[in-house]
C-alpha positions as CSV (number, residue, x, y, z in Angstrom):
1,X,0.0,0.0,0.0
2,X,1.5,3.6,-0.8
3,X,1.0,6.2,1.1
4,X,-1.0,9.4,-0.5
5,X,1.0,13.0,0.7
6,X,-1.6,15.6,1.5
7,X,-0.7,18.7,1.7
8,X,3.2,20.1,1.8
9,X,6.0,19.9,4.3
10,X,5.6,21.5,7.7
11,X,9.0,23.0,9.2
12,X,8.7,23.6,12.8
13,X,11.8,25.2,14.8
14,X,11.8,25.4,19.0
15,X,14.2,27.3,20.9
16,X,15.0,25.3,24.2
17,X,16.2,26.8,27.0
18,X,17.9,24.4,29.7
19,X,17.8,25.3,33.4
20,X,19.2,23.2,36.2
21,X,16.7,23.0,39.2
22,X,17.4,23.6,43.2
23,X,17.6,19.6,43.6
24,X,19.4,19.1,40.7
25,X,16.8,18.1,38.4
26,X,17.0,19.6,34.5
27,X,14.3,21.5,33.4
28,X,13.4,23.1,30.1
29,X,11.1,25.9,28.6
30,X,10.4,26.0,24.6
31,X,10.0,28.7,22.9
32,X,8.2,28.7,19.1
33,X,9.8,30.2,15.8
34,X,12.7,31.8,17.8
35,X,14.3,34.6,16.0
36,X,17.4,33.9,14.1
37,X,20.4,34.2,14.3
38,X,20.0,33.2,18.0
39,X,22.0,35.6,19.9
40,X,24.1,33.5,22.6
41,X,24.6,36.6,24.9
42,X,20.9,37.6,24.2
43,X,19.7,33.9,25.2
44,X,22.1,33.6,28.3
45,X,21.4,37.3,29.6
46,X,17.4,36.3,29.0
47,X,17.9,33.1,31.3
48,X,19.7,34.8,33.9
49,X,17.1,37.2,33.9
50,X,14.1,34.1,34.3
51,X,16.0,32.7,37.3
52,X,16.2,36.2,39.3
53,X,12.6,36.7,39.1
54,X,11.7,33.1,40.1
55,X,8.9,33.9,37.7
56,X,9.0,30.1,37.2
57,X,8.7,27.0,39.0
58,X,8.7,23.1,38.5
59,X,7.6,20.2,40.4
60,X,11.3,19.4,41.2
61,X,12.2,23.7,42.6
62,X,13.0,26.5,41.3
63,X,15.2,27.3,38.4
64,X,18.7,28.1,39.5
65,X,21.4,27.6,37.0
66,X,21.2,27.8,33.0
67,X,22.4,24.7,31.3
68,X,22.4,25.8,27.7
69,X,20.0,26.4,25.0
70,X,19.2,24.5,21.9
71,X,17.1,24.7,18.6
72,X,15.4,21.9,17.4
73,X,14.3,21.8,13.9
74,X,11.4,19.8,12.7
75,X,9.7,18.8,9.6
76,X,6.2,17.2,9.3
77,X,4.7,15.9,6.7
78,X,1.2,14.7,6.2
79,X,-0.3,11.5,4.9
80,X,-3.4,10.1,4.0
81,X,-4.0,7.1,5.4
C-alpha cells in the first residue's frame, strides 16, 4: 500500500532553553519560531534574567542555574491514510 501525501511539508523550529533545578533536576522551557540568528549573549542574559525573578517554578524547585539552550528543527509531513 503507498501512502498518498496531502498537503506540503511543515517546518517547525523550537528554541530550548535548559535550566538546572534547586535539587538538581533539569528543566526546560520552549520557545516557538525563535528569532534567528539566536544571539548567545541575548539567550544567556534572558535566562539569567528568568532565574532572578523566580517567575517560574517546576515540580522538582526552582530554576537556579542555566544549562544551555538549543534549537530543534522539525519537519512534518502529512499522509493520507
Amino acid at each position: 500500500m503507498k501512502l498518498k501525501r496531502i498537503g506540503g511539508e511543515e517546518m517547525a523550529k523550537t528554541l530550548e532553553l535548559l535550566f538546572g533545578t534547586e535539587i538538581g533536576k533539569q528543566a526546560s522551557v520552549s520557545l516557538d519560531q525563535p528569532k534567528e540568528p539566536i544571539d548567545s549573549v541575548a539567550v544567556k542574559a534572558a535566562m539569567e534574567a528568568i532565574i532572578a525573578s523566580n517567575a517560574l517554578f517546576t515540580v522538582n524547585g526552582n530554576l537556579t542555574v542555566v544549562n544551555g539552550a538549543r534549537v530543534i528543527d522539525r519537519n512534518v509531513t502529512l499522509y493520507e491514510i
